[in-house]
C-alpha positions as CSV (number, residue, x, y, z in Angstrom):
1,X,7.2,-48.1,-12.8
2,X,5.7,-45.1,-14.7
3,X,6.5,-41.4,-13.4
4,X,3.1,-40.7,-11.7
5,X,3.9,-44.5,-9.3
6,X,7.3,-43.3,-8.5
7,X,6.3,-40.1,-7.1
8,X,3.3,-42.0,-5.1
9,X,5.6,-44.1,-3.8
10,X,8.0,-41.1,-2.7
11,X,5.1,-40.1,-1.2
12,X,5.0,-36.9,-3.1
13,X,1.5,-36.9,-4.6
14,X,-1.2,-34.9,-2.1
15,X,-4.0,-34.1,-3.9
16,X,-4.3,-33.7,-8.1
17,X,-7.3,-32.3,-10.3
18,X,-8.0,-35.0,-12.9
19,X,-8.2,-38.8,-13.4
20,X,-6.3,-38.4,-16.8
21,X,-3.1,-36.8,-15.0
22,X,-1.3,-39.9,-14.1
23,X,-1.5,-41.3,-17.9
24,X,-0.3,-38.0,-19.3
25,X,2.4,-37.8,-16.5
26,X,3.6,-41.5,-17.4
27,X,3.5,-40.4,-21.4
28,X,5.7,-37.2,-21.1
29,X,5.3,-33.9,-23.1
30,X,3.3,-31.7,-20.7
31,X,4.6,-28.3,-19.7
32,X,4.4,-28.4,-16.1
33,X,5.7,-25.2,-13.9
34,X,6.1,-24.4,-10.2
35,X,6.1,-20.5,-8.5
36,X,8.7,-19.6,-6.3
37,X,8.5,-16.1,-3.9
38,X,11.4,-14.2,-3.8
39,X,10.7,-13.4,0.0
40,X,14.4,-13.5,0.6
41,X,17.1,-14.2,-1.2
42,X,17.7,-18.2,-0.9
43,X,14.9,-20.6,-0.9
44,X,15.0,-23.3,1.8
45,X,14.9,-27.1,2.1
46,X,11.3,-26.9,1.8
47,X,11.7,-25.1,-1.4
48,X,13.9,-27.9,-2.3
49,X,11.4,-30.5,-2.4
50,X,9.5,-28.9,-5.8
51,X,13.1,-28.3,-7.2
52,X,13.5,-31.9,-6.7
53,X,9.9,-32.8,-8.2
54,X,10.6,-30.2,-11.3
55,X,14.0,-32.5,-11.8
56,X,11.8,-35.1,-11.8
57,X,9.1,-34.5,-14.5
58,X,12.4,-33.5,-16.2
59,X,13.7,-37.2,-16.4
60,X,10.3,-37.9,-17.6
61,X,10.2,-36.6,-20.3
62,X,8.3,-33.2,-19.5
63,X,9.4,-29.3,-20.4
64,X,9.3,-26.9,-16.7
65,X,9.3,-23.5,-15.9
66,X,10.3,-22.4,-12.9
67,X,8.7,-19.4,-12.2
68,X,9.5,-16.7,-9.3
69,X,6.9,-14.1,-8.2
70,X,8.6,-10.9,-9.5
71,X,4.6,-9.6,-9.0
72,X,3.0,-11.7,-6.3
73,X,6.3,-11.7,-4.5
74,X,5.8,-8.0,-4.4
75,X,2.0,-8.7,-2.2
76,X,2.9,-12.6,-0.6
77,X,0.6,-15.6,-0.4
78,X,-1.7,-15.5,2.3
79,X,-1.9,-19.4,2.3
80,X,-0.5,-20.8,5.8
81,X,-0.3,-17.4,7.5
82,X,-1.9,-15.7,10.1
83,X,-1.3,-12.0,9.9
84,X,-0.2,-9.9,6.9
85,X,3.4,-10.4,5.0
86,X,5.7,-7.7,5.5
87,X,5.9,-5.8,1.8
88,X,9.1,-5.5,-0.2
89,X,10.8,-3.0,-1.4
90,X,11.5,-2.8,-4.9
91,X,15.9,-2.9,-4.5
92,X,15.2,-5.9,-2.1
93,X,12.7,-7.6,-4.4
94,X,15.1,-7.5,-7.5
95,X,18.5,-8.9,-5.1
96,X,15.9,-11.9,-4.5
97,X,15.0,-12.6,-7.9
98,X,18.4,-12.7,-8.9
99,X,19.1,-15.3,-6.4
100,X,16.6,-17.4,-6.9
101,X,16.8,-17.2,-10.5
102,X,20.3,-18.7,-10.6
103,X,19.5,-21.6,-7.3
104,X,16.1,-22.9,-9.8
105,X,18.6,-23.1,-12.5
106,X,21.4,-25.0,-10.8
107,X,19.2,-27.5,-9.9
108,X,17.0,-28.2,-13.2
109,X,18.3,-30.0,-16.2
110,X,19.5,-28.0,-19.5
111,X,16.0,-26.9,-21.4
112,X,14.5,-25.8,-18.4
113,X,12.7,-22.5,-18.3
114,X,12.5,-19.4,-16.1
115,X,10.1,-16.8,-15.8
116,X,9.4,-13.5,-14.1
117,X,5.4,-13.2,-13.4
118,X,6.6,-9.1,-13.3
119,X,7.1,-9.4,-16.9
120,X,3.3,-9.7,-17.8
121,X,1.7,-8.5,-14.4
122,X,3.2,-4.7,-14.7
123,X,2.3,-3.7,-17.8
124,X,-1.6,-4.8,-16.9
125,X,-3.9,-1.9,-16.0
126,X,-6.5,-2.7,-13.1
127,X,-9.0,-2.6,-14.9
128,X,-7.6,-5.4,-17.6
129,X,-7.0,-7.3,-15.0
130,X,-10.8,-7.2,-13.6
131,X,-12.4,-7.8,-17.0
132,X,-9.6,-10.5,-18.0
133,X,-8.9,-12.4,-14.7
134,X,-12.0,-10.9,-12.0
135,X,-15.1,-11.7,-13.5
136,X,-14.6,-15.7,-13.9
137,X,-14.6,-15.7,-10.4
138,X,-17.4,-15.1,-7.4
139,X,-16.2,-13.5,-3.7
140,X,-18.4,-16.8,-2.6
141,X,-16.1,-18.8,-4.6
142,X,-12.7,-17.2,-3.1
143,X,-14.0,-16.5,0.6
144,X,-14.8,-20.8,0.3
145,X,-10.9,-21.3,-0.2
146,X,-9.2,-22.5,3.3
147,X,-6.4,-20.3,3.2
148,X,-8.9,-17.2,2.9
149,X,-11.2,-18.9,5.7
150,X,-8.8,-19.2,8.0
151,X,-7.7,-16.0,8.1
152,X,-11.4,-14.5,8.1
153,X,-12.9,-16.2,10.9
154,X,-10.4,-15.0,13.6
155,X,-10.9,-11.1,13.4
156,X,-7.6,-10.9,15.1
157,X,-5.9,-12.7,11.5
158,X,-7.7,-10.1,9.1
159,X,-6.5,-10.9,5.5
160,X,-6.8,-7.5,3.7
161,X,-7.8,-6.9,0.1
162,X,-3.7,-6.9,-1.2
163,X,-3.2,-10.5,-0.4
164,X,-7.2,-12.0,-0.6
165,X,-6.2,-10.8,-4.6
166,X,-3.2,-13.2,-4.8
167,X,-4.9,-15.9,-5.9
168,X,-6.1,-14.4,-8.8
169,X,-2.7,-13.5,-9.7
170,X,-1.5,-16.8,-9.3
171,X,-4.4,-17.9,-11.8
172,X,-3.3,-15.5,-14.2
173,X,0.2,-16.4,-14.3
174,X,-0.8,-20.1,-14.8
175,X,-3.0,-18.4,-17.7
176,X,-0.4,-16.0,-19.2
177,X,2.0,-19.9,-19.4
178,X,-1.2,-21.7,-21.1
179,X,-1.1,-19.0,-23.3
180,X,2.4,-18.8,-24.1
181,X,4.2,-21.7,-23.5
182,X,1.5,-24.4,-23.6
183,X,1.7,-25.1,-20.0
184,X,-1.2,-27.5,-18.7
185,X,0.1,-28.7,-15.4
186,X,0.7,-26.3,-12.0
187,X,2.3,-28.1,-9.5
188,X,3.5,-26.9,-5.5
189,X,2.9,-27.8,-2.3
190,X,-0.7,-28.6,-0.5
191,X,-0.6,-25.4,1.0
192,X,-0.7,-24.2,-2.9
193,X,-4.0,-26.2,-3.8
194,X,-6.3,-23.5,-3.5
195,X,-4.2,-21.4,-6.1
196,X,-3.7,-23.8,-8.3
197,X,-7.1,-25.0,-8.6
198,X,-8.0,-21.5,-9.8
199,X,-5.5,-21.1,-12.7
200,X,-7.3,-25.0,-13.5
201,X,-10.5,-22.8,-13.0
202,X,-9.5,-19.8,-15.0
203,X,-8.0,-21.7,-17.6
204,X,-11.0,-23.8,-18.5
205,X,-13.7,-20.6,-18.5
206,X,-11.7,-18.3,-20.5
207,X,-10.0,-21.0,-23.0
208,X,-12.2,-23.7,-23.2
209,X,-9.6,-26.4,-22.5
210,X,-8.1,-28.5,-19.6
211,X,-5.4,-27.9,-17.5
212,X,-4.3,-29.7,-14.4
213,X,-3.1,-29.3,-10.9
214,X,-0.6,-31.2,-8.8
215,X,0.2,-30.9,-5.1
216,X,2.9,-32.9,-3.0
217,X,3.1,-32.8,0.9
218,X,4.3,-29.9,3.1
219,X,7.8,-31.0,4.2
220,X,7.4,-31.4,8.0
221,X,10.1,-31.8,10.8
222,X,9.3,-34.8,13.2
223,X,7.4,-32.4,15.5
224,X,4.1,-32.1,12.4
225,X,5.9,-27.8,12.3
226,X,6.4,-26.8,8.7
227,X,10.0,-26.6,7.4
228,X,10.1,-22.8,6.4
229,X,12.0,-19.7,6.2
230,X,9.8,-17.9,8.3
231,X,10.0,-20.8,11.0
232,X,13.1,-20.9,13.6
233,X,16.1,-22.5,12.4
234,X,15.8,-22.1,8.4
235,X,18.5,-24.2,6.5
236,X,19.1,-22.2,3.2
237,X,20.3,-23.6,-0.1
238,X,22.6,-20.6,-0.2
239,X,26.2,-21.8,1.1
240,X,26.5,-18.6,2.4
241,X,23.5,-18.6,4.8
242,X,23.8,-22.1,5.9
243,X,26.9,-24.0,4.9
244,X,27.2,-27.6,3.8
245,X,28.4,-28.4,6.6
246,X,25.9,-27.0,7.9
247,X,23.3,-28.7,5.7
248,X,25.4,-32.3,6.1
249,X,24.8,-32.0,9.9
250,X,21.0,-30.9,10.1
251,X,20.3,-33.8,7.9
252,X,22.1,-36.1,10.0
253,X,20.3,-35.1,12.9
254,X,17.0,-36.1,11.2
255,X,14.6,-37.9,13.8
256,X,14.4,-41.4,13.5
257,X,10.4,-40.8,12.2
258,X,10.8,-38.6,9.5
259,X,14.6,-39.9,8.1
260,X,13.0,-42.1,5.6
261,X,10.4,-40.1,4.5
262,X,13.0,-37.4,3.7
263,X,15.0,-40.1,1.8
264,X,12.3,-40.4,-0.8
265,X,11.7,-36.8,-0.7
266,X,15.0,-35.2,-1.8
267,X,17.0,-37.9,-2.9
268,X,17.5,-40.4,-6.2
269,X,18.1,-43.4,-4.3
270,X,16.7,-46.8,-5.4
271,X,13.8,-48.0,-3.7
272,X,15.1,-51.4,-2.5
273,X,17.9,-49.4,-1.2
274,X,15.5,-47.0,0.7
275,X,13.4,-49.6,1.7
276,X,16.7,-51.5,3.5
277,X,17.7,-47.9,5.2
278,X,14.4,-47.9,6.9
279,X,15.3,-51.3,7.8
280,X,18.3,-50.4,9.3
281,X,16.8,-47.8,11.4
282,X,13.7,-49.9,12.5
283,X,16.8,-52.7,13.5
284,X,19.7,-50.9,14.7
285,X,18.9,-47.1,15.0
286,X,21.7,-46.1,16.6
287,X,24.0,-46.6,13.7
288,X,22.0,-43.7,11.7
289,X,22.5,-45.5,8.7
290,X,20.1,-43.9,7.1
291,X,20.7,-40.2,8.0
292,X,24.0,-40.5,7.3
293,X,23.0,-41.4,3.7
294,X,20.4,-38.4,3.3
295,X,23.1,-36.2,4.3
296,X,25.2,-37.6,1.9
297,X,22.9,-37.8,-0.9
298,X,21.1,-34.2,-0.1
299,X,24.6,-32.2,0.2
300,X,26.0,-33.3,-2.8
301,X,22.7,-32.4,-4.2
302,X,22.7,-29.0,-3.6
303,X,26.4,-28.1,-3.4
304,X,28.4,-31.1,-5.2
305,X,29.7,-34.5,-4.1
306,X,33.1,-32.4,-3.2
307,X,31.3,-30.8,-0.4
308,X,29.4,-33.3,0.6
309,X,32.7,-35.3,0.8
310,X,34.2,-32.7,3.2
311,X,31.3,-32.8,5.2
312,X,31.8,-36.3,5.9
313,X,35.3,-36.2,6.5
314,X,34.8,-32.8,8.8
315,X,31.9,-34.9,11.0
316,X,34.8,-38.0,11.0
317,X,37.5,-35.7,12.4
318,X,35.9,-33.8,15.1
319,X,37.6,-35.2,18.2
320,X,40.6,-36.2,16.6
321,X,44.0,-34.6,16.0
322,X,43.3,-35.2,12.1
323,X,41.0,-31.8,13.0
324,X,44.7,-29.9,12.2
325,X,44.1,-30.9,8.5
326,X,40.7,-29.3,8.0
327,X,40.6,-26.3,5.9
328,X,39.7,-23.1,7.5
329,X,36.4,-22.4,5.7
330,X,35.7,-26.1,7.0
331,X,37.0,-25.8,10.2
332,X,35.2,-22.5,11.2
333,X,32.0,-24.4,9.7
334,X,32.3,-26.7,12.1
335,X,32.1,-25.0,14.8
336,X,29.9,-22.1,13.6
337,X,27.7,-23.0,16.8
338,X,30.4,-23.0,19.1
339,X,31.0,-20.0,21.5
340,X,34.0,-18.2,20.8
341,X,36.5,-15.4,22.0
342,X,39.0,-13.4,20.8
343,X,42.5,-12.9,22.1
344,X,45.5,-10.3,21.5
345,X,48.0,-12.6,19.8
346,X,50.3,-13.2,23.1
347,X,51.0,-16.5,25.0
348,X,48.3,-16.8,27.6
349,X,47.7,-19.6,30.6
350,X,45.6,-22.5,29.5
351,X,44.1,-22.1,33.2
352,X,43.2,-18.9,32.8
353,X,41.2,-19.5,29.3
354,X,39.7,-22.6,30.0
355,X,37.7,-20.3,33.4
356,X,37.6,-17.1,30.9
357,X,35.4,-19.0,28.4
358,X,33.3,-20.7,31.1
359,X,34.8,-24.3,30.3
360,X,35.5,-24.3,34.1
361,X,34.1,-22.5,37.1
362,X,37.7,-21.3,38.1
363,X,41.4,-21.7,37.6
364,X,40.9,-24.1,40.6
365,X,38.4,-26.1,39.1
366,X,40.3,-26.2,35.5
367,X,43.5,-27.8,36.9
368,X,41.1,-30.4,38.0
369,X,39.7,-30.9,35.0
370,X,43.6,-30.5,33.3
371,X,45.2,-33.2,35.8
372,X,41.8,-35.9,35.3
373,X,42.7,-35.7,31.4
374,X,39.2,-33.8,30.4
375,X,41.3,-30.9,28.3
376,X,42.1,-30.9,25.1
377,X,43.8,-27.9,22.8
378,X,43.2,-28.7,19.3
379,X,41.7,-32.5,19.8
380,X,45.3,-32.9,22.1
381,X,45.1,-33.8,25.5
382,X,46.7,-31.7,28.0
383,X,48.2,-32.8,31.4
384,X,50.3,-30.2,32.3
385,X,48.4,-27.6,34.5
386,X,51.2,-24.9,33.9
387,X,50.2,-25.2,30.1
388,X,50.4,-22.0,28.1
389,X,48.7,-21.5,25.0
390,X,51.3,-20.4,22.3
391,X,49.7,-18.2,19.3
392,X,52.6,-18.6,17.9
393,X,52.7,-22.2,17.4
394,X,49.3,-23.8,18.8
395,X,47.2,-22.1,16.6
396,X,45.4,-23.6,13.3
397,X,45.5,-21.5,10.1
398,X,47.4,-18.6,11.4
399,X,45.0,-17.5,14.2
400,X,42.2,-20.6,15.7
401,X,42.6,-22.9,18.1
402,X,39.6,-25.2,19.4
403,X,39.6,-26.1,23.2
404,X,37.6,-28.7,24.6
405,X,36.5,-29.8,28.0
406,X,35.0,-33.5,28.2
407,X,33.0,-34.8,25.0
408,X,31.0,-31.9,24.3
409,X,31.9,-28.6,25.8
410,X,34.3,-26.5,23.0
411,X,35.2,-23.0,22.4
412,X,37.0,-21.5,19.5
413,X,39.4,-19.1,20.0
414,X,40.7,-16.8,17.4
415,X,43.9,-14.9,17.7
416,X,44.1,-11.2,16.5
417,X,47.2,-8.5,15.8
C-alpha cells in the first residue's frame, strides 16, 4: 500500500488540491510543512494528529518543516472562531515558541526542519507586503472563504481587519518555504483549507509553478465538539500540564464510537490488528480492548514506553494494596482528581476524617460504613471503628495516605510539619 492509501485508510485525508498529489506522495521527495500557533505553551492531542501525519510523510520518504507562527501567532487564525483571539504579548509569545519548538522536534525524525514565520514576516514593511503578497488577491476572493463568512454574517462575531489579514500571512509563509526550501505541499487540518488553498493560490500567480495542499479531519470527541485547547478539558502533550497518567486514562476512557478511529489517527498499529480491535469492541465492548491499546500505544508515543508502562501498572493497582509501591509522582498522578486535605502531622481518628472529608455524613454514619467493611486506608480494609490514623506509620512517601469509602469515593490526605 503506497503512502497516499495508508493515510486514506487512516482516514486522514479531507480534502487535497490536485489529482497528481497521491502519485507524488507515493514517490517521496516533496517538502511538505505544517504551521503550528504558539497560543500557549504545549500543543494538544489535536495538535498531535499533524505531528503524527508530519512522522508520517517522514517514513515516506519526504523532507518537513514544522513551522510555528512566531508572526501569525502574534494576530491568531480566525478559522473556527467566533469572536476575536486574545493578543500576546511579546515575553509570552517567545516562552511558547520555545516550547513548541522542542515538543515538534521530539516527535519528528532526524532531518526534520523548524521554522519561525517571525524570521521573514518582521523585517517586511507594509507596504512590501501589499505589493508582494496583497495584490494577487481580491476582498471578493477572501470574504468567499468560510472561516471569514462565518464570522461576517453574524454582526455579533465581527472579524476585524488584524485577523481577516491572516490568511495572507499564512500564504506568504507557504511562499517564503517555496522560495527557500523547495516546499510544494501545506498540509493541517480542514479547518486550515481556506489558508492553504491561498499559499497554492499565491504560489502559482507570483511563481508560475504548482504547489499543493493537504487537509486531514478535525480530531472530534464522540460528542462531533472539536478536541482543542480552547475547549474544556484540554489534554496537553506537556507532562507538566497533563500527565501520562493523565494522558493513559483520558485515552482509555475513549467512547466506544470514536476508539477506533483514534487508533488509526495517532498510532502505528497494523491494520489487521486495528481492524480485530474494532472487532473486539463491536463483540465484547466491555473488555476495552481497544482503548486499552490506544492508551498504550499514544502514551508511549508522546512520553516513552517507560511511562506508558507505569501508566498501566498505576491503572492495575488502584484498589489494591500493591498502590504502596507506586512512586510518588505516580501516586499523586493518580489521584490528581481526587479531593484532598491537609492535616498537621499528628494521629487523628479515622471517624473523625472519614466525616471531615465528606466520605460520611457523620462519625455515626462512618462507623457504619467502618463495621460493613466499606473503608479502606491505603487499599486496606479497616474494621476497627476506634481506628486512628498514624502519620507516623500509615502514611505513603513520607506524608499521603489515600482513604476510600466503597468503589469510588477517595480522598487523599497529605500530612504537613
Amino acid at each position: 500500500m503506497g503512502l497516499f492509501d495508508e493515510l486514506q485508510w487512516r482516514g486522514l485525508v479531507h480534502d487535497f488540491t490536485d489529482p497528481a498529489l497521491p502519485g507524488l506522495l507515493d514517490q517521496g521527495g516533496l517538502v511538505a510543512y505544517i504551521g503550528f500557533d504558539p497560543t500557549a505553551d504545549s500543543l494538544h492531542i489535536g495538535n498531535l494528529l499533524q505531528l503524527c501525519n508530519l512522522r508520517r510523510l517522514q517514513e515516506g520518504g519526504h523532507q518537513v518543516i514544522g513551522l510555528a507562527g512566531g508572526a501569525t501567532g502574534m494576530i491568531g487564525d480566525p478559522g473556527g472562531k467566533s469572536e476575536e483571539r486574545n493578543l500576546l504579548d511579546s515575553d509570552t509569545l517567545a516562552t511558547n515558541l520555545d516550547a513548541i519548538e522542542r515538543q515538534i522536534r521530539r516527535f519528528l525524525l532526524p532531518g526534520a526542519e523548524f521554522v519561525d514565520n517571525a524570521s521573514w514576516t518582521r523585517p517586511m514593511s507594509v507596504l512590501d507586503f501589499l505589493r508582494d503578497v496583497g495584490k494577487h488577491f481580491t476582498i471578493n476572493q477572501m470574504i468567499g472563504k468560510e472561516m471569514v463568512r462565518n464570522r461576517i454574517q453574524n454582526p455579533e462575531e465581527a472579524i476585524s481587519y488584524t485577523e481577516f489579514s491572516y490568511m495572507l500571512l499564512q500564504a506568504m509563509d507557504f511562499l517564503q518555504l517555496f522560495d527557500t526550501h523547495g516546499c510544494r505541499l501545506q498540509m493541517g487540518a480542514s479547518d486550515q483549507w481556506g489558508n492553504i488553498t491561498m499559499g497554492v493560490e499565491l504560489i502559482r500567480k507570483a511563481r508560475g509553478a504548482t504547489a499543493y495542499g493537504l487537509t486531514s479531519p478535525l480530531v472530534l470527541k464522540a460528542d462531533g465538539k472539536k478536541m482543542g485547547k480552547s475547549e474544556s478539558g484540554t489534554i496537553w502533550l506537556a507532562r507538566d500540564k497533563t500527565s501520562p497518567y493523565q494522558l493513559f486514562q483520558f485515552l482509555v476512557r475513549s467512547d466506544d464510537r470514536v476508539v477506533g478511529q483514534y487508533l488509526r489517527y495517532f498510532t502505528w498499529l497494523p491494520h489487521d490488528e486495528i481492524e480485530a480491535l474494532d472487532e473486539a469492541t463491536s463483540t465484547r465492548p466491555e473488555r476495552r480492548e481497544a482503548q486499552r491499546a490506544l492508551a498504550f500505544e499514544v502514551t508511549a508515543f508522546v512520553h516513552g514506553r517507560e511511562e506508558a508502562e507505569r501508566a498501566v501498572h498505576a491503572s492495575t493497582v488502584l484498589f489494591s494494596e500493591e498502590i504502596a509501591g507506586l512512586d510518588e509522582q505516580t501516586l499523586t498522578d493518580v489521584f490528581a482528581e481526587a479531593p484532598s486535605t491537609v492535616l498537621p502531622r499528628e494521629p487523628v481518628a479515622l471517624v473523625d476524617i472519614l466525616a471531615s472529608t465528606g466520605l460520611a455524613k457523620s462519625k455515626s454514619d462512618a462507623r457504619r460504613h467502618i463495621e460493613a467493611g466499606a473503608v479502606y486506608v491505603n487499599n486496606r480494609k479497616v474494621s476497627d471503628s476506634a481506628a486512628k490514623l498514624d502519620p507516623s506509620a500509615d502514611v505513603l512517601h513520607g506524608r499521603w495516605l489515600v482513604l476510600r469509602r466503597g468503589k469510588s469515593s477517595q480522598h487523599l490526605l497529605r500530612f504537613e510539619d
